[in-house]
N, C-alpha and C positions, 0 to 999 in steps of 0.2 A: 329446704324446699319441699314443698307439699307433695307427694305422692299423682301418679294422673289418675284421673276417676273419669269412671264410666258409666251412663246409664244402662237398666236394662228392666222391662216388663214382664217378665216371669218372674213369678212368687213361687222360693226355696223352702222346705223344711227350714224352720225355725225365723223366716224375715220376719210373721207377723208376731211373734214375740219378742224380738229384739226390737221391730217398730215398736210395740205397744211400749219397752223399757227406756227406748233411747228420749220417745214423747214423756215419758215420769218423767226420769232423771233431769234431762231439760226444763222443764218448764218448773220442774219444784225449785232448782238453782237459780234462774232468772227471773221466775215470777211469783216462786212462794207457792206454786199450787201443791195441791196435797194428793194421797193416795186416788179420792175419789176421782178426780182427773184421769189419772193412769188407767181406772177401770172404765171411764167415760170413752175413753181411747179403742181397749182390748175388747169391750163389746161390739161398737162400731165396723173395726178390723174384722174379727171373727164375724159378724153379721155380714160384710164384703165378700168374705172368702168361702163364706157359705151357701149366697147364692148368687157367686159372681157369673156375669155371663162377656164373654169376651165383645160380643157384639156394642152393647151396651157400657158394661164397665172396663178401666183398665188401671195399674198400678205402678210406677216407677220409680226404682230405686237408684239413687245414686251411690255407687261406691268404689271403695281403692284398697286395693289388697283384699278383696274379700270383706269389706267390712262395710257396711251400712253408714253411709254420712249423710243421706237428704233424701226425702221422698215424695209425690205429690201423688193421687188418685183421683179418678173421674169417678160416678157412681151415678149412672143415666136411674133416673126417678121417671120417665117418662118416655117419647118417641122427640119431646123438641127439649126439655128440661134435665139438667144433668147439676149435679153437686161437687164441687169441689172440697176435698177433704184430705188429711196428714201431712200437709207442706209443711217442710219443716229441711233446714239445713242445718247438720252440725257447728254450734260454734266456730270449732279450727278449722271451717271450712267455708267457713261465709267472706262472701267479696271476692270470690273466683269465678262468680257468674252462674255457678251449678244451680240457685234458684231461678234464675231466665233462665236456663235453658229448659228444666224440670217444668217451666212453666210456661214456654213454647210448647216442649211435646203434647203436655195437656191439653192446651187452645187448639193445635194441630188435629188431636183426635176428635174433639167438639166440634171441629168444624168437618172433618171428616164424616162424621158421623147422625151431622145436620142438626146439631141442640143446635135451638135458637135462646138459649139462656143458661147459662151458667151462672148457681149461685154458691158463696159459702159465706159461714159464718165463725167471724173469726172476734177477739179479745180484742176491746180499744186501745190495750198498752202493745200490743204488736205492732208498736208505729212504721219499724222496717218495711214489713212486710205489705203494712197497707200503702205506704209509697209501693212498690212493687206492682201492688194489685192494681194502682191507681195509674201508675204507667202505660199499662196493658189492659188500660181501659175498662176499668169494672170501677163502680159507684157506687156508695152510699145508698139505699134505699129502706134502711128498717135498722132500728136503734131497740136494745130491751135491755132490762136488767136481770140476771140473773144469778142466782143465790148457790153457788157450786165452785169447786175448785180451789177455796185461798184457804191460807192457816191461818188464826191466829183477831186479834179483833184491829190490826191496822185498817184494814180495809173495808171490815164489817162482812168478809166474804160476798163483797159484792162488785160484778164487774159489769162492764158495759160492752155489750153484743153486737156487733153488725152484719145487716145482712147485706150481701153486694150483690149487684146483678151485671152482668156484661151479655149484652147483645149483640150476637155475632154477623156481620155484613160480609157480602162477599169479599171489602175489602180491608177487613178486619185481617192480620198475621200478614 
């Protein structure tokens, strides 16, 4: 039986490097991405935490014992536009719900906080997740390709990008 986990929005000494290692480690087992991904990750993080402002952004982690298993972040670009960015659930921990919930608190703060658009962009082979996204009402609206992230010449290091947008109504959540 799995441990109970808990979310919480305070950023500890050392979460945004274990985020930045637990995002490697995953994504290099499951999809083959390579170091550059990991630093694609640690700059992004470190750029959050360097000029985060609580108004605007926020970040949550989920975990159990003290350990990091899923996280998701809001990162306000604007007064009505915000970015979603590092959802992500541990494997041994996926189909217990902690990504709805991770992704409730997010929509919860967006609309709190009055975006009228939340966007992120996320890998075409993340199909979980884009059911997920596609649940809770966010769309398709921008396709790219982009030349980062794979090892090796299966794939020609090329993957296919989305951009989603979700438009929050008052009776959106």
């Amino acid at each position: 039986m799995k441990a109970k986990w808990k979310i919480r929005h305070n950023i500890k000494p050392g979460d945004i490097g274990y985020l930045t290692y637990l995002h490697g480690i995953l994504y290099a087992k499951e999809y083959g991405y390579d170091q550059t991904f990991e630093a694609y990750v640690a700059g992004g993080l470190a750029e959050f935490v360097q000029s985060f402002s609580p108004h605007k952004d926020r970040i949550w982690l989920a975990e159990t014992n003290r350990r990091i298993i899923g996280s998701i972040a809001i990162v306000g670009h604007s007064k009505v536009d915000a970015q979603l960015r590092w959802f992500l659930v541990h494997p041994d921990y996926r189909g217990l719900g902690i990504g709805k919930e991770l992704l409730k608190k997010a929509l919860q703060f967006c609309k709190e906080r009055k975006y009228k658009t939340i966007f992120l962009w996320t890998a075409s082979e993340l199909t979980a997740a884009g059911h997920l996204y596609t649940s809770f009402g966010f769309r398709k609206t921008e396709e790219k390709t982009h030349e980062i992230w794979e090892r090796g010449s299966q794939k020609k290091g090329m993957i296919c990008v989305c951009k989603t947008i979700c438009k929050q109504s008052s009776t959106t959540l």
